[in-house]
C-alpha positions in Angstrom: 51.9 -98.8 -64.6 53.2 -97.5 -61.8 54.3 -100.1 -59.1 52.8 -98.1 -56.2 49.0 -97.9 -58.0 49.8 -102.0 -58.7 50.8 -102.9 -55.0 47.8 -100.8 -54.4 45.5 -102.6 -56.3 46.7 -106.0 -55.2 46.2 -105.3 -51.4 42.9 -104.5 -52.1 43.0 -107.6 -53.8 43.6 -109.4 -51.2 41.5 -108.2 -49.1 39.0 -109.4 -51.4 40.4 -112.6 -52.4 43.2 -113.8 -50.5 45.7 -115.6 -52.7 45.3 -114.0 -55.8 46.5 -110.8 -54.9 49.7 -113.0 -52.8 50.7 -114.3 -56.1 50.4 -110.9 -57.8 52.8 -109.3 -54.6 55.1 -112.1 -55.2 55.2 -111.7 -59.0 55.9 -108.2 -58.4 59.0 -108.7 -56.3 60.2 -111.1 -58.2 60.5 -108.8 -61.4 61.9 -105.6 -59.5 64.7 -108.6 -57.8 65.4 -109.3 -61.7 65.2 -105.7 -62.8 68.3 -105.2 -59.5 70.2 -108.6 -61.0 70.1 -107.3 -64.6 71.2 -103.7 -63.4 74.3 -105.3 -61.5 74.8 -107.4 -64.4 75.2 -104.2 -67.1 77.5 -102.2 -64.1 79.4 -105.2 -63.9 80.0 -105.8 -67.4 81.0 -102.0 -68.1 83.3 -101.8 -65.1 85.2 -105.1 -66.3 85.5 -103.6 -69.8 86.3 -99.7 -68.5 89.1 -102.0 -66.7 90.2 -103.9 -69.7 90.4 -100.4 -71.5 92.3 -99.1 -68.8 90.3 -96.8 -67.2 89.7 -98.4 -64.1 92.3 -100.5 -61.6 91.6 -103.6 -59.7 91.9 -103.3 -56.2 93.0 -106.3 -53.6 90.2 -107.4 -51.7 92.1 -107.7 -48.5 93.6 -104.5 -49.2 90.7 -102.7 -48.8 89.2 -104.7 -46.0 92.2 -103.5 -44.0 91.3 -100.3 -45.0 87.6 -100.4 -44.2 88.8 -102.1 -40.7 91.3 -99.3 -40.1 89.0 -96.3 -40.8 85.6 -98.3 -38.6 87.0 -100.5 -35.8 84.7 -102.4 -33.7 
């Protein structure tokens, strides 16, 4: 179902019935904030292993802070 017809739905809801429809809104974020996590999971996994084949290079964290600093300074 399509998250905007759901959200939808559980405004009307509340509207209607108060905490009901909060609980559904707050079940709703919840999955999408897992659905993110898991996504960052698998692109983290298949960067570490494009790096371990050698296809990818590790850069130095305070390397490329300079470099951000460098190119936007405050």
């Amino acid at each position: 179902m399509d998250e905007g017809v759901v959200e939808e739905e559980a405004h009307r809801r509340a509207m209607e019935s108060g905490g009901e429809a909060d609980e559904l809104i707050a079940e709703l974020r919840a999955r999408r904030e897992a659905d993110v996590e898991a996504a960052w999971a698998e692109e983290a996994h298949r960067r570490w292993k494009a790096y371990q084949r050698g296809e990818e290079e590790m850069l130095d964290f305070d390397d490329v802070m300079a470099g951000i600093r460098a190119t936007f300074p405050r």
